[in-house]
N, C-alpha and C positions, 0 to 999 in steps of 0.2 A: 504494500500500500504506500503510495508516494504522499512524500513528510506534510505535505497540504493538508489529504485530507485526514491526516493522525493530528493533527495542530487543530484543525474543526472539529473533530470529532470529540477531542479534551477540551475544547471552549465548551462544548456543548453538556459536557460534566462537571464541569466549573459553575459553570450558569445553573446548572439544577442542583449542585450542591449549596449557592449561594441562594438561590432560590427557597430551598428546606429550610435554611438560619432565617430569610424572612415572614418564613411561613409560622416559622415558631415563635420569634417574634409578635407575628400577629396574634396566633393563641394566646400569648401569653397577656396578651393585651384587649383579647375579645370578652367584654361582661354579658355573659345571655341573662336576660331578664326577659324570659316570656315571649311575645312575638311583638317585642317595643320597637319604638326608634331608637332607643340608645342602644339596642343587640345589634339592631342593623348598622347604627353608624359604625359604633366599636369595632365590629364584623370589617367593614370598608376602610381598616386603617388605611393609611399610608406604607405602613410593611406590608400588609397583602396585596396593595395595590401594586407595591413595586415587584413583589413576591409573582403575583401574576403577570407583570410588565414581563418581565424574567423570563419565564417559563414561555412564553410568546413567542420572545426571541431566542430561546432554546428550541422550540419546538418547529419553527422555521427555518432553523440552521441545519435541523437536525435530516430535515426530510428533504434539504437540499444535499446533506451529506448524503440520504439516503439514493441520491440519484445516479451516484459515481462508485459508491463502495457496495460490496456483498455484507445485505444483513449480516450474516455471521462474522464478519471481521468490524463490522460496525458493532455491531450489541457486545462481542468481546470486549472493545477495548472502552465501551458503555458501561459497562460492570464495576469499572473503576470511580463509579459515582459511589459505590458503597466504601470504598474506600475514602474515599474525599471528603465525604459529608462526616463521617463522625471526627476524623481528622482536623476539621475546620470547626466543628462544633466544643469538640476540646480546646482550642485555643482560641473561638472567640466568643462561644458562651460560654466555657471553662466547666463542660458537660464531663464526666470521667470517662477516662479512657483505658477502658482495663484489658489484662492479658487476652481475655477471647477474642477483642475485640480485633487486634493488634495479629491474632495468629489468625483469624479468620481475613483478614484483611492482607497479610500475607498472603496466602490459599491462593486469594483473591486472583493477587499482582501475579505469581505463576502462574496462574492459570490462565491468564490473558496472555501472557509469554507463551505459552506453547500453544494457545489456540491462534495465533498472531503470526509465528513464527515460521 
């Protein structure tokens, strides 16, 4: 796969792992209160707004990626959202980050190396 679309195809895991932090963000910031205006405004932060701005342009990128590469080398190297997100959630929500998470994310990273390879 030429380095193009391996550089799109990790924006596009970036973007959804940046994505997940906004989206928790907004959880963490939505008050349900019944079926009020104030659920719905809370619901419309500003993090979910950008959180689905986000995802937009992930999901655009993603299916122009889709146009040049083979799913299975695309969704391979896609996989590595799971590594990225807690990764980035560790050190900017300061989520834990524990052995499993770290050996399954390992797992991960080889396994994308040899289905890639």
């Amino acid at each position: 796969m030429p380095a193009r679309w391996i550089l799109l195809t990790l924006a596009c895991v970036v973007l959804l792992a940046v994505g997940q932090l906004l989206f928790k963000a907004a959880a963490n910031h939505w008050h349900v209160d019944g079926w009020s205006w104030t659920t719905v405004r809370s619901f419309l932060s500003p993090s979910m707004m950008a959180a689905l701005a986000i995802y937009a342009v992930a999901t655009v990128l993603w299916v122009f990626v889709l146009r040049s590469v083979p799913l299975v080398l695309a969704y391979s190297l896609f996989s590595l959202a799971f590594v990225v997100t807690p990764m980035l959630a560790h050190f900017v929500l300061g989520e834990p980050l524990g052995a499993r998470t770290l050996v399954g994310g390992a797992i991960i990273v080889v396994g994308v190396i040899v289905a890639t390879s």
